[in-house]
C-alpha positions as CSV (number, residue, x, y, z in Angstrom):
1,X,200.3,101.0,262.3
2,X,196.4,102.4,262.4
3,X,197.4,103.2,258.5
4,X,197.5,99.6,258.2
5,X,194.8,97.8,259.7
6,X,192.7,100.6,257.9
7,X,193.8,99.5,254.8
8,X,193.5,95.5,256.0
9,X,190.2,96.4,256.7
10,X,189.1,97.8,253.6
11,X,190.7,95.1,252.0
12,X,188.5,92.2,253.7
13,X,185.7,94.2,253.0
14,X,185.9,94.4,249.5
15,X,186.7,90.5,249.7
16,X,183.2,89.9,251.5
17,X,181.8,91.0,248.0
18,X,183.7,89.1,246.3
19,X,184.8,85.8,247.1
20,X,182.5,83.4,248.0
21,X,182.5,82.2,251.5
22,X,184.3,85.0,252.8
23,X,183.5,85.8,256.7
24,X,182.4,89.2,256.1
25,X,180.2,88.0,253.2
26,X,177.2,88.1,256.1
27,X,177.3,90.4,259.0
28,X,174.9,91.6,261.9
29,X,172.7,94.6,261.8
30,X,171.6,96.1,264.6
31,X,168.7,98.7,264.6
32,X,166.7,100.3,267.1
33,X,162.8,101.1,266.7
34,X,160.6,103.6,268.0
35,X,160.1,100.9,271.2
36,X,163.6,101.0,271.9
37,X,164.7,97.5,271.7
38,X,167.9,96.6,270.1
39,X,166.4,94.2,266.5
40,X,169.6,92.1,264.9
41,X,169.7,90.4,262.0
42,X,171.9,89.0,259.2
43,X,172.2,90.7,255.9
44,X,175.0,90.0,253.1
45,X,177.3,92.7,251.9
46,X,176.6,93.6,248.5
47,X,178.9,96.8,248.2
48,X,181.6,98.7,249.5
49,X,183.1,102.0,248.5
50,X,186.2,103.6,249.2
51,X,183.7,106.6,251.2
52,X,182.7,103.4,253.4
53,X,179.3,103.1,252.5
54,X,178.1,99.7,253.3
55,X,175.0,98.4,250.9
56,X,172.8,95.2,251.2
57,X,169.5,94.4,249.8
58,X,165.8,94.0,251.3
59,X,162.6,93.9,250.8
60,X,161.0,97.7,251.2
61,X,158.5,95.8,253.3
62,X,160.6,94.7,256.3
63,X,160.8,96.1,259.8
64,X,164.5,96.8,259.1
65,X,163.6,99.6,256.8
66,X,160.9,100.9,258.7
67,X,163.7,101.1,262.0
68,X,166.1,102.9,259.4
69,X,163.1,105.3,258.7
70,X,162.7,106.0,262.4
71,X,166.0,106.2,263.5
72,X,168.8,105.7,260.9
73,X,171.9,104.9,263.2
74,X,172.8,101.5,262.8
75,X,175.8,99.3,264.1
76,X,176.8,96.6,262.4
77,X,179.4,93.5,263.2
78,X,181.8,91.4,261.4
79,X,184.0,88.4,262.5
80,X,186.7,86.6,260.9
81,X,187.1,83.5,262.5
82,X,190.5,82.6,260.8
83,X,192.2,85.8,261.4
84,X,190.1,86.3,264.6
85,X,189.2,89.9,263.9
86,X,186.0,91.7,264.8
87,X,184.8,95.2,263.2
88,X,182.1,97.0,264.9
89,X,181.1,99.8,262.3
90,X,178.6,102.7,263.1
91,X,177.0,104.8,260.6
92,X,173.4,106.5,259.2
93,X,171.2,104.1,257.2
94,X,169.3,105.4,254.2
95,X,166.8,103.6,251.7
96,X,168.4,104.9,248.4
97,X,165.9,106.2,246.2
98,X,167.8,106.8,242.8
99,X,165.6,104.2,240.3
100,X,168.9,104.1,238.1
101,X,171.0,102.8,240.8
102,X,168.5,100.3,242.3
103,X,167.6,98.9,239.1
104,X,171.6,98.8,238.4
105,X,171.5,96.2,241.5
106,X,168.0,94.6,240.4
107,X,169.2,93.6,237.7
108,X,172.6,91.6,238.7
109,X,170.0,89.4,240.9
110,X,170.0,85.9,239.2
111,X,166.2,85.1,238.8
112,X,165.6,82.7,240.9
113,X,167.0,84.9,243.8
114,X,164.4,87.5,242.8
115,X,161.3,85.5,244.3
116,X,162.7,87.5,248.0
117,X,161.4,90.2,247.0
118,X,158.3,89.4,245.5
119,X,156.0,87.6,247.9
120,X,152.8,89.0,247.5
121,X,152.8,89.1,251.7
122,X,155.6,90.9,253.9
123,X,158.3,89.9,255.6
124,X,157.4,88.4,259.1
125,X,153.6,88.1,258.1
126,X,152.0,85.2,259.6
127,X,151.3,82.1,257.3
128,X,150.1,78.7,258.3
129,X,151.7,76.9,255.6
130,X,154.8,77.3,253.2
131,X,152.0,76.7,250.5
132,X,150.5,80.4,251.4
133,X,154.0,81.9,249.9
134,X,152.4,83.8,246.9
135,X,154.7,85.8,244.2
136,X,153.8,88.5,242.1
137,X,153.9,87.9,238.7
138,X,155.3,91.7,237.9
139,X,157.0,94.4,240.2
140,X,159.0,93.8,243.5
141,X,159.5,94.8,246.7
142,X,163.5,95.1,246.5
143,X,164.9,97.6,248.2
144,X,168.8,98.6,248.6
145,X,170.2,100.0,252.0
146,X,173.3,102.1,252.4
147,X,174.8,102.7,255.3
148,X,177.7,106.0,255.9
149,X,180.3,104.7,258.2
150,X,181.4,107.2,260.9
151,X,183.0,105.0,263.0
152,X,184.7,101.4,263.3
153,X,186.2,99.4,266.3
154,X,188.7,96.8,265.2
155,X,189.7,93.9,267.6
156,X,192.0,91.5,267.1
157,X,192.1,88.4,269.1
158,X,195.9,87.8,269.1
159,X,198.9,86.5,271.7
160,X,200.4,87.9,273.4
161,X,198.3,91.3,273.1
162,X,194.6,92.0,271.7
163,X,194.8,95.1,269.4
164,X,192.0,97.4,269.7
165,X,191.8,100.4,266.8
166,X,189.0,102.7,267.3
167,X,188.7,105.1,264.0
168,X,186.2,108.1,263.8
169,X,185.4,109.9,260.8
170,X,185.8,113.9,260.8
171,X,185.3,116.0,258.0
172,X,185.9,112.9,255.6
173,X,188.8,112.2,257.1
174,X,189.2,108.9,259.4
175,X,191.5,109.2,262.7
176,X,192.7,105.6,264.3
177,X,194.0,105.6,268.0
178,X,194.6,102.8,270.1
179,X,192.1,101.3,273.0
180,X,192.5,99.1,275.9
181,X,191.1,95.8,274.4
């Protein structure tokens, strides 16, 4: 049965890149900085792979990427309300630096959506009115974050029993076993 819910579980993922709406469209990343407190945010999925690399875009500018810098584990979670699953994922975080495959990326980002990454001020600067917002007329900030799975906690909320599926990656391959939920 662990074969299974792997295989469910890449499934939704690839469906969170792909059809709008889809719960794991937007999940939680949690980071930890050099002060040691948990940060979480929301990013969107932007790409799966079969090696479970998770990707989502930012700007090169935000505190997320300078966490990743410091310490690159990450945890992220997922819910699907509907099917009343929860992943918990763990993995290393990199900035990817190949120009070929960021500008791949940059360049399936309708225009309007570009403007994120060009404010001429960073993320979480302080402004005193929207009117401050200033965009550079060439170049971006847009940066693309992978993360490399090693681990994943499935949950599902279900009657009569919860099923809990923890899978850790060894040597490329992935082991499921069974928890207490």
């Amino acid at each position: 049965m662990t074969s299974t819910v792997f295989t469910e579980i890449k499934e939704e993922l690839k469906k969170g890149i792909t059809e709008y709406g889809h719960p794991f469209r937007f999940f939680t990343l949690g980071t930890v900085g050099l002060d040691k407190m948990a940060r979480l945010r929301t990013v969107v999925l932007r790409d799966f792979s079969e090696e479970w690399n998770l990707s989502f875009f930012t700007d090169k500018r935000s505190k997320k990427v300078t966490h990743i810098i410091e310490n690159p584990k990450v945890c992220i979670l997922l819910y699907h309300p509907e099917k009343r699953i929860q992943l918990k994922i763990e993995g290393n975080a990199f900035v990817v630096k190949n120009d070929k495959k960021i500008a791949k990326y940059w360049n399936r980002i309708k225009d309007d959506a570009k403007n994120d990454y060009t404010t001429t001020l960073a993320p979480g600067s302080n402004i005193n009115s929207l009117t401050e917002i200033e965009y550079l007329n060439e170049g971006n900030h847009f940066c693309l974050i992978t993360i490399e799975a090693h681990k994943i906690e499935y949950l599902r909320l279900d009657k009569p029993n919860h099923i809990k599926i923890r899978y850790s990656k060894d040597d490329n391959h992935w082991k499921g076993e069974f928890l207490v939920p």
